[in-house]
FIKE-535835 format. One record per residue: x negated, y negated, z negated of N, C-alpha, C, O in turn; residue in one letter; residue number from 1. Coordinates in steps of 0.2 Angstrom, whole numbers, plus 5000, padded with zeros to 4 digits. Each point is the difference from the previous one (the first is absolute). Example, Ala and Ser with C-alpha at 12.3 -4.5 7.8 and 13.67 -1.06 7.14 Angstrom:
<nodes>
((4934 5028 4961) (5004 4994 5000) (4996 4994 5000) (4995 5001 4997) 'A' 1) ((5007 4994 5007) (4996 4994 4999) (5004 4995 4997) (4997 4994 4999) 'S' 2) 
</nodes>
This chain:
<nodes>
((4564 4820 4780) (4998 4997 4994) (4992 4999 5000) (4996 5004 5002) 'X' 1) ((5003 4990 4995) (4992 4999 5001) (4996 5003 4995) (5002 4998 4994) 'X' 2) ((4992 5007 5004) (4995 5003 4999) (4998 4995 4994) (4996 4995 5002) 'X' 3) ((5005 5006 4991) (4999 4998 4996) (4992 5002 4998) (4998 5006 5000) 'X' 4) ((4998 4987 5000) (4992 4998 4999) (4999 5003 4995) (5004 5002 4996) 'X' 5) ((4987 5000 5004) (4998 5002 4993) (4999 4993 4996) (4997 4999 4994) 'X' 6) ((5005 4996 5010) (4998 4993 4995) (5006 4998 4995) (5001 4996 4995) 'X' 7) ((5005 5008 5011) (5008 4996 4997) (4999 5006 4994) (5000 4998 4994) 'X' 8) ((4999 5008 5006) (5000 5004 4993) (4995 4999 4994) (5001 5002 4994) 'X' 9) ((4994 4995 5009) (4994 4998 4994) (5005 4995 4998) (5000 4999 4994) 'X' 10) ((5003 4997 5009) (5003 4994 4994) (5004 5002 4997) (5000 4996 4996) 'X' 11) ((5005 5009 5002) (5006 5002 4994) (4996 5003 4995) (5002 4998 4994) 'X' 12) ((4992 5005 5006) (4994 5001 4992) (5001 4994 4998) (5002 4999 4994) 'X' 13) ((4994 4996 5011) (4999 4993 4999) (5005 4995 4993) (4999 4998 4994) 'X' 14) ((5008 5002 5010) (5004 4997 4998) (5003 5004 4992) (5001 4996 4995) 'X' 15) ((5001 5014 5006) (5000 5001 4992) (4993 4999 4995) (5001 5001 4993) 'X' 16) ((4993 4998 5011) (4996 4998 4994) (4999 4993 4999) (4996 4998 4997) 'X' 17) ((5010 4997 5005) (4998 4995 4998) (5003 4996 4994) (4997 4996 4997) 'X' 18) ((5010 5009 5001) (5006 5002 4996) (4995 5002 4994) (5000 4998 4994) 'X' 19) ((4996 5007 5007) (4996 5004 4995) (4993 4997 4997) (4996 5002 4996) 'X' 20) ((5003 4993 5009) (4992 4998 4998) (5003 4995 4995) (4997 5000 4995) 'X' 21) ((5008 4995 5006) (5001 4995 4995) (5006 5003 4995) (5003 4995 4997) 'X' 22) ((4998 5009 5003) (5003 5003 4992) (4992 5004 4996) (5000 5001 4994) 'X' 23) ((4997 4999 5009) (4992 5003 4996) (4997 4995 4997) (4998 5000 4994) 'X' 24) ((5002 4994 5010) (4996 4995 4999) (5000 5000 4991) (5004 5003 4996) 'X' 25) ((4990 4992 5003) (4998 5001 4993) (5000 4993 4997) (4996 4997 5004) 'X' 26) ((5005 4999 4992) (4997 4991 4999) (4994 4999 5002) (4998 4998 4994) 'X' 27) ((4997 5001 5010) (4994 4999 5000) (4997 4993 5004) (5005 4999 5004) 'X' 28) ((4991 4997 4997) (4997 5002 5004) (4995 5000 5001) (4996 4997 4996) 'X' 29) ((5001 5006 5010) (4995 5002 5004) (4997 4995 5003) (5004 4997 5004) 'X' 30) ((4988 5000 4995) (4997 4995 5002) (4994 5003 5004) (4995 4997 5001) 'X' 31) ((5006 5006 5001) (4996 5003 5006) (4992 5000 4998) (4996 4997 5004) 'X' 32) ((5003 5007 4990) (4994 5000 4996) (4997 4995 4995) (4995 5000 4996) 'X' 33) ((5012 4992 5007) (4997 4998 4994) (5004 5001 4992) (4998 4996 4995) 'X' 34) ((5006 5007 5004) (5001 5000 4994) (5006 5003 4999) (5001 5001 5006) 'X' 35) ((5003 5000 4991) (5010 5004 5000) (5000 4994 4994) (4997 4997 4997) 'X' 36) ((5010 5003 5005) (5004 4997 4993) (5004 5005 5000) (5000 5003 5005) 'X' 37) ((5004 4999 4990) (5005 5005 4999) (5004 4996 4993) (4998 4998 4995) 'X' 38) ((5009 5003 5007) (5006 5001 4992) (5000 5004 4996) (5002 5005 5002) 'X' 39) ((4996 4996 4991) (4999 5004 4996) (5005 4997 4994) (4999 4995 4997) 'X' 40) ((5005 5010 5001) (5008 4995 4997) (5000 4996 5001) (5002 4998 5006) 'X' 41) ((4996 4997 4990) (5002 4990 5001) (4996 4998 5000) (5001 4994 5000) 'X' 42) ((4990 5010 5001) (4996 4996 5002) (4998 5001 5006) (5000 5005 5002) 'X' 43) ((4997 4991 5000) (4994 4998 5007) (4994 5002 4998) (4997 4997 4995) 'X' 44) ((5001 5008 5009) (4993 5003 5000) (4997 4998 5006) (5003 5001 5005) 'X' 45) ((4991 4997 4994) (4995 4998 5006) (4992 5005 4999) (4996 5000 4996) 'X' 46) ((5005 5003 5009) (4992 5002 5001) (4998 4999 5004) (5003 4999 5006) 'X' 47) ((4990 4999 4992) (4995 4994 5005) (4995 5007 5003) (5001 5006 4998) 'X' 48) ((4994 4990 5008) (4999 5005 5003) (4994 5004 4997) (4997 5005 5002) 'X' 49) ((5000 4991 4991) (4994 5006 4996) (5003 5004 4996) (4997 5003 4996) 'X' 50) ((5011 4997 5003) (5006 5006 4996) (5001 4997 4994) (5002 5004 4996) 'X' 51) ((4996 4990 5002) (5002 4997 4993) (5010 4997 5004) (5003 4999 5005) 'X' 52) ((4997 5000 4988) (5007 4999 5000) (5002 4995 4996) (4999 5001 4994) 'X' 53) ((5006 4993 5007) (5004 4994 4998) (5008 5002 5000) (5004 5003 5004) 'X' 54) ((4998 4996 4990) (5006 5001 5000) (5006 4993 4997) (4999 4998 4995) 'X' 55) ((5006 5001 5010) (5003 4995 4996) (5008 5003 4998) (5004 5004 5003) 'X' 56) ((4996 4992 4992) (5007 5002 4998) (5005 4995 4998) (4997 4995 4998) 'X' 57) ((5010 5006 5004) (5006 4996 5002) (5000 4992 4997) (5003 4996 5003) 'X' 58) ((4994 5005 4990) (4998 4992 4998) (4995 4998 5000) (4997 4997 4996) 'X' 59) ((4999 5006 5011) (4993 4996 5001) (4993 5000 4995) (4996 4996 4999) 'X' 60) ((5007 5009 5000) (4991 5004 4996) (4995 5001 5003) (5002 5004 5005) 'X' 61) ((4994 4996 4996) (4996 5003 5001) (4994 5005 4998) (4997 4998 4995) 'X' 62) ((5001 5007 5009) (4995 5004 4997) (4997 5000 5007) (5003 5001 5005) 'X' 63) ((4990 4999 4993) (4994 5004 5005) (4996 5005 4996) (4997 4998 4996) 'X' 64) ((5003 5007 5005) (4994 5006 4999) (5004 5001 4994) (4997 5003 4995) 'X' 65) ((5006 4996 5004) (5005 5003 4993) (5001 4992 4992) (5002 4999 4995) 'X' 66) ((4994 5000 5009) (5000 4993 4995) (5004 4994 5001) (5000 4997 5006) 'X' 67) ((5003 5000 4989) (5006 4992 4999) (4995 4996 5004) (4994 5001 4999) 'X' 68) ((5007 4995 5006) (4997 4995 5002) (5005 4994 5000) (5006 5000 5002) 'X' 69) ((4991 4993 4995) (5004 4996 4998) (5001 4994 5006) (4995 4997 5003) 'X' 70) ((5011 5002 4998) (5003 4997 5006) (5004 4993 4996) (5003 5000 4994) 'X' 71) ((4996 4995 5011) (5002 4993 4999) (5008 5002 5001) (5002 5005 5002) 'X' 72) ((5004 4990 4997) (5005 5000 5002) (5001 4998 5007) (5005 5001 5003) 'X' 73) ((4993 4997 5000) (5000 5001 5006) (4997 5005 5004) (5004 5001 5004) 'X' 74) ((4991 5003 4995) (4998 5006 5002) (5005 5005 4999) (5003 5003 5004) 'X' 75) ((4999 4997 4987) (5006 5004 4999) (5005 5000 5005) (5001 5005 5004) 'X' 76) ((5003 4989 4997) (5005 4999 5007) (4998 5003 5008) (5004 5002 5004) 'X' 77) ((4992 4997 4997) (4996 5003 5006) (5000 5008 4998) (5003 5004 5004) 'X' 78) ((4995 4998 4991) (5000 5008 4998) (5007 5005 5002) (5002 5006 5002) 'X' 79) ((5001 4989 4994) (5008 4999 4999) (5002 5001 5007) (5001 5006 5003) 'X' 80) ((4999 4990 5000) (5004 5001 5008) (4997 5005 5006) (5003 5003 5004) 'X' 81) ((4990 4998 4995) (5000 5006 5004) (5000 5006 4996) (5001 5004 5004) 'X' 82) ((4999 4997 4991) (5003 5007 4996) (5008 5001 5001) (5002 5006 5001) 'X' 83) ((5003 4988 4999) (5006 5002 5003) (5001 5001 5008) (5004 5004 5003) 'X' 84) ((4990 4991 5001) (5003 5001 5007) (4998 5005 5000) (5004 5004 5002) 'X' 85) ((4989 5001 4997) (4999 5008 5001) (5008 5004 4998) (5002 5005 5004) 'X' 86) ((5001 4994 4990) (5009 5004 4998) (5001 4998 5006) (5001 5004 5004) 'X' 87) ((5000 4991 4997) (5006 4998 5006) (4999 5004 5005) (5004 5004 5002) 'X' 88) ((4990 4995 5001) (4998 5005 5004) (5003 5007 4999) (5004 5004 5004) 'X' 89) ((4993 4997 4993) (5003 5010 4998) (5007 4999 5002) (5001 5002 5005) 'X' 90) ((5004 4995 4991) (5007 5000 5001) (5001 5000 5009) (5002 5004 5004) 'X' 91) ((4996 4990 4996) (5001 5000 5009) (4998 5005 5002) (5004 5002 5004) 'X' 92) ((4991 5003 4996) (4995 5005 5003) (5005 5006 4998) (5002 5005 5004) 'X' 93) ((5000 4994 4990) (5005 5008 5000) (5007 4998 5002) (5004 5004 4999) 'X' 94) ((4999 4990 5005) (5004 5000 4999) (5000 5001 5012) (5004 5003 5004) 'X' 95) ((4991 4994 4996) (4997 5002 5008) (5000 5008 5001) (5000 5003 5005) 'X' 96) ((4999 5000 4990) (4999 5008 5002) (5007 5003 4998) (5002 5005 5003) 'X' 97) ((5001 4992 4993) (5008 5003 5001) (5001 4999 5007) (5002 5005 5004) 'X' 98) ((4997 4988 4999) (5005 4998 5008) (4997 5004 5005) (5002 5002 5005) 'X' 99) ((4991 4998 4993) (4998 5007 5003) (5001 5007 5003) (4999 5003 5005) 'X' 100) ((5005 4996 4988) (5002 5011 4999) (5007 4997 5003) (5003 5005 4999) 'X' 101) ((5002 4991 5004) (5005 4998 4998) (5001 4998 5007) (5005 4998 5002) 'X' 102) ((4989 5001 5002) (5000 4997 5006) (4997 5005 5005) (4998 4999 5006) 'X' 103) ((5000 5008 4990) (4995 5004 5006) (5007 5004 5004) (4999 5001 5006) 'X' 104) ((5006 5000 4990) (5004 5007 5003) (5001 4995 5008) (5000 5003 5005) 'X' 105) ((5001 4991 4995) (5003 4995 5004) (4996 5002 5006) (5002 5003 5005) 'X' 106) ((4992 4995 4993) (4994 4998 5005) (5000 5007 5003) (5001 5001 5006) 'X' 107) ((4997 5003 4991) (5001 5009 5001) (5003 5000 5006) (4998 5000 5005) 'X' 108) ((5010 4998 4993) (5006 5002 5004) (5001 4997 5005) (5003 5003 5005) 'X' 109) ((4991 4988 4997) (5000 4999 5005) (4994 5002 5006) (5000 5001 5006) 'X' 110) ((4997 5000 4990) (4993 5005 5005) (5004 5005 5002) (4999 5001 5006) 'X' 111) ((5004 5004 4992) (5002 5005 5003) (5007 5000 5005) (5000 5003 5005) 'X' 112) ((5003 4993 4993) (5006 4997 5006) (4996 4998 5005) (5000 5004 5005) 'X' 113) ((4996 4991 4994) (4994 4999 5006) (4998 5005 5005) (5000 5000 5006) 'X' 114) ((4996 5005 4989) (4999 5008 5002) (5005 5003 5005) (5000 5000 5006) 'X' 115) ((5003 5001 4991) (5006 5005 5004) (5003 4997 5006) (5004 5004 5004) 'X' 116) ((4994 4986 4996) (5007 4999 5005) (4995 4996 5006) (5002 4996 5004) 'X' 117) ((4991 5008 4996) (4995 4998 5005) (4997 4994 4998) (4996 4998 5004) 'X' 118) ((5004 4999 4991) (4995 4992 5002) (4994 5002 4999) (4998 5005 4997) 'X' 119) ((4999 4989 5007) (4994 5001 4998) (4996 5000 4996) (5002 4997 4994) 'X' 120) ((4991 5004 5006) (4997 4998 4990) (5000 4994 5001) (5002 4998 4994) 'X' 121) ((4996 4997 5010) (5001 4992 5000) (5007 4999 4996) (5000 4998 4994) 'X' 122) ((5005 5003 5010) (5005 5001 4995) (5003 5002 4994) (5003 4996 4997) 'X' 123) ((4995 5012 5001) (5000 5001 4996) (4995 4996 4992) (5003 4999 4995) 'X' 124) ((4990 4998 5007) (4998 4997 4997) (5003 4992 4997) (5000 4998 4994) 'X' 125) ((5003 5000 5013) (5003 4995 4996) (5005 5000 4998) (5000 4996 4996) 'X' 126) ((5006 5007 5004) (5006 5002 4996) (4998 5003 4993) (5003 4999 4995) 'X' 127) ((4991 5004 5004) (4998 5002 4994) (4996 4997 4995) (4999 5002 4995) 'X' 128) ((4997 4992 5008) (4998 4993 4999) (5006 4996 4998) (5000 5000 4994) 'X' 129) ((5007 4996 5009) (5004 4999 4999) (5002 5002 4993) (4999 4997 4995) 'X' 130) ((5004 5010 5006) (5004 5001 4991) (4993 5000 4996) (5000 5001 4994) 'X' 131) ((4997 4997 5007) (4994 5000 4994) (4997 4995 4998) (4996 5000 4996) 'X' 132) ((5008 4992 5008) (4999 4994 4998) (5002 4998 4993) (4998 4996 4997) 'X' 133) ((5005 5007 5002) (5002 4994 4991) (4995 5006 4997) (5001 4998 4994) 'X' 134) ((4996 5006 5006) (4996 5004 4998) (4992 4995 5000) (4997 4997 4996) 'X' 135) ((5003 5004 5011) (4993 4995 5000) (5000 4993 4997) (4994 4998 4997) 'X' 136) ((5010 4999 5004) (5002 4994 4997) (4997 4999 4992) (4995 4997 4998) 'X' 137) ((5010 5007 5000) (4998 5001 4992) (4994 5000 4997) (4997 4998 4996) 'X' 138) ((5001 5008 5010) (4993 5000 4997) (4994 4994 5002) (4995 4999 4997) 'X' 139) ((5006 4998 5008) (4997 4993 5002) (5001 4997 4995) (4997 4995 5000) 'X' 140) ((5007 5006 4995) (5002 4995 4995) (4994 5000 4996) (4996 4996 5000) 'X' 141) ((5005 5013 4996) (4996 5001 4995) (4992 4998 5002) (4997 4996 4997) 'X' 142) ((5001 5006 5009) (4994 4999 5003) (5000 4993 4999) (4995 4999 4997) 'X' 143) ((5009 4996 5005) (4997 4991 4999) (4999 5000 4991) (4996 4996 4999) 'X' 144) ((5007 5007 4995) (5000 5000 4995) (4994 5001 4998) (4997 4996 4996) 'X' 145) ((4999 5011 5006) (4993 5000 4997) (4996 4993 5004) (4995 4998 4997) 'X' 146) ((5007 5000 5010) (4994 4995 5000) (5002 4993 4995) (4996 4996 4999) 'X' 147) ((5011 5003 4999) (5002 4995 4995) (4995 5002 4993) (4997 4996 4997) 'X' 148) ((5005 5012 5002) (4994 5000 4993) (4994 4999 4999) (4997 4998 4995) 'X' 149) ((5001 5004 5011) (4993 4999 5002) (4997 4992 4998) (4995 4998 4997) 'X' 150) ((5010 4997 5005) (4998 4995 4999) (5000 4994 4993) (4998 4994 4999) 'X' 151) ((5007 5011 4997) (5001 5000 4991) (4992 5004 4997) (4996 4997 4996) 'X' 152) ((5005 5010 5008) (4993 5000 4999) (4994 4996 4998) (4996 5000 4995) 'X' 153) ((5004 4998 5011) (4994 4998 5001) (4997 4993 4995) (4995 4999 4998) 'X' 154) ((5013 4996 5002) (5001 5000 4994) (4998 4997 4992) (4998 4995 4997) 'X' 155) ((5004 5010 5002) (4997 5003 4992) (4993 5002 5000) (4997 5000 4995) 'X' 156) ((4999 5003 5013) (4993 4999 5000) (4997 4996 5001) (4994 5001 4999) 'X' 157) ((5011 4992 5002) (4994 4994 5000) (5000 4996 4992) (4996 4996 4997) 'X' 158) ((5011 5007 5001) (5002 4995 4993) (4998 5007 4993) (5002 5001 4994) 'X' 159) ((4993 5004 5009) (4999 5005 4995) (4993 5005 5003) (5000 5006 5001) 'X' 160) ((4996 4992 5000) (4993 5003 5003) (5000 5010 4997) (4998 5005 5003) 'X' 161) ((5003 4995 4993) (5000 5007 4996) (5006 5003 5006) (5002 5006 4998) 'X' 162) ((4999 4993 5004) (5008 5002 5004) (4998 5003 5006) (5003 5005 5002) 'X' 163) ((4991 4992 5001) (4998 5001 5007) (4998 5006 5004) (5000 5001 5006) 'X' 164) ((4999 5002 4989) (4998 5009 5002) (5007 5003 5001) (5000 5005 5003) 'X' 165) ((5005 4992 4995) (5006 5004 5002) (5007 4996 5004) (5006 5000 4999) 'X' 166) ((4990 4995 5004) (5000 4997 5004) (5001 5004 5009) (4999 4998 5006) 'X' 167) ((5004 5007 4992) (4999 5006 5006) (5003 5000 5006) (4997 5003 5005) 'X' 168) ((5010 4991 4996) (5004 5000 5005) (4994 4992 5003) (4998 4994 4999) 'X' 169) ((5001 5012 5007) (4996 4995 5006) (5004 4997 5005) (5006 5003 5001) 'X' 170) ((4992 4992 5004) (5004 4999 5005) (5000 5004 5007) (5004 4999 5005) 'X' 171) ((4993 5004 4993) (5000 5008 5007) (5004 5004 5001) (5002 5002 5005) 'X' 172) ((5001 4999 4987) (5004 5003 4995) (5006 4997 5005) (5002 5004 5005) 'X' 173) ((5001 4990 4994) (5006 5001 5002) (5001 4995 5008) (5005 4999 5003) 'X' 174) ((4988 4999 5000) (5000 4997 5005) (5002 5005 5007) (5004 4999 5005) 'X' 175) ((4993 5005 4994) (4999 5007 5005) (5006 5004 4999) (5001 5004 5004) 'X' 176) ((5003 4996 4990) (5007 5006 4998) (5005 4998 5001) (5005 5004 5002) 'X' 177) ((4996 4988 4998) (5007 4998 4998) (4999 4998 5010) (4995 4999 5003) 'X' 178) ((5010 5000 4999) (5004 4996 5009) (4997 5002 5002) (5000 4997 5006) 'X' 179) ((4993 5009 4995) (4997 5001 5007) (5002 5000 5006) (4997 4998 5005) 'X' 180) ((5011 5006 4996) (5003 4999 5005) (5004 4995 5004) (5003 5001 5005) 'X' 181) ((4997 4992 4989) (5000 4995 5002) (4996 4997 5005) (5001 4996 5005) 'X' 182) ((4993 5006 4993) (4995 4996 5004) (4998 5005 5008) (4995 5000 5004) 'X' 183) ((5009 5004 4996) (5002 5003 5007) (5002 4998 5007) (5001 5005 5004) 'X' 184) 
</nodes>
């Protein structure tokens, strides 16, 4: 029997925290210092990067720094669809962390058949890449969805200048996160 690696064991951590990192996960997101958006009940909270805060709610209110700011009907509608596509998101995001928890025991089970019956980590790695395809997929989803917001975003900053500080989702944001291994 062949001598199971310190690399094939480093991967079964791997695999049960992957179950565990996405049932933690939180609504957020993280702009890489420029700014968080986060789901706060049914509103959209935006903090910009000097920690002032815009908040929109489900019929397209708006507040900055805690104050009504008055929006055109068309602005409203722009407010309106990215305050939903941020829920939609969530729903997808927790619905990805269920298939998550619901797809680890699987992937687990084939890293260690792998284990036990000699393959190699080449092997093991891709069989366990494999069961984790409708996994990553998903999340390729969600990932093109922030650069679709990004660009509702951006938006409302051109049709609403008061908006621009929380305007937080850049394209680094999601040029760099989402298919990297596409471009492999």
């Amino acid at each position: 029997m062949k001598t199971i690696s310190k690399m094939s064991l480093g991967l079964l951590p791997v695999l049960s925290l992957l179950a565990a990192t996405a049932a933690q996960a939180d609504v957020r997101i993280n702009t890489h210092g420029n700014g968080r958006i986060a789901i706060n009940g049914v509103d959209i909270v935006i903090t910009a990067i000097d920690h002032s805060q815009a908040e929109i709610d489900p019929a397209g209110d708006l507040k900055i720094r805690g104050k009504d700011v008055p929006v055109t009907d068309a602005q409203r509608q722009l407010l309106v669809q990215y305050s939903q596509n941020l829920r939609d998101m969530e729903q997808r995001g927790k619905a990805a962390d269920r298939q998550a928890w619901n797809m680890a025991p699987g992937i687990v089970g084939t890293a260690l058949a792998d284990l036990f019956t000699g393959a190699s980590d080449k092997q093991i790695d891709a069989d366990a890449n494999k069961a984790a395809e409708p996994l990553k997929a998903e999340f390729l989803k969600l990932c093109d969805s922030v650069e679709a917001e990004r660009k509702i975003q951006d938006q409302i900053s051109g049709a609403l200048p008061a908006f621009k500080p929380y305007s937080v989702i850049h394209a680094q944001n999601t040029e760099n996160n989402c298919h990297t291994d596409d471009k492999a």
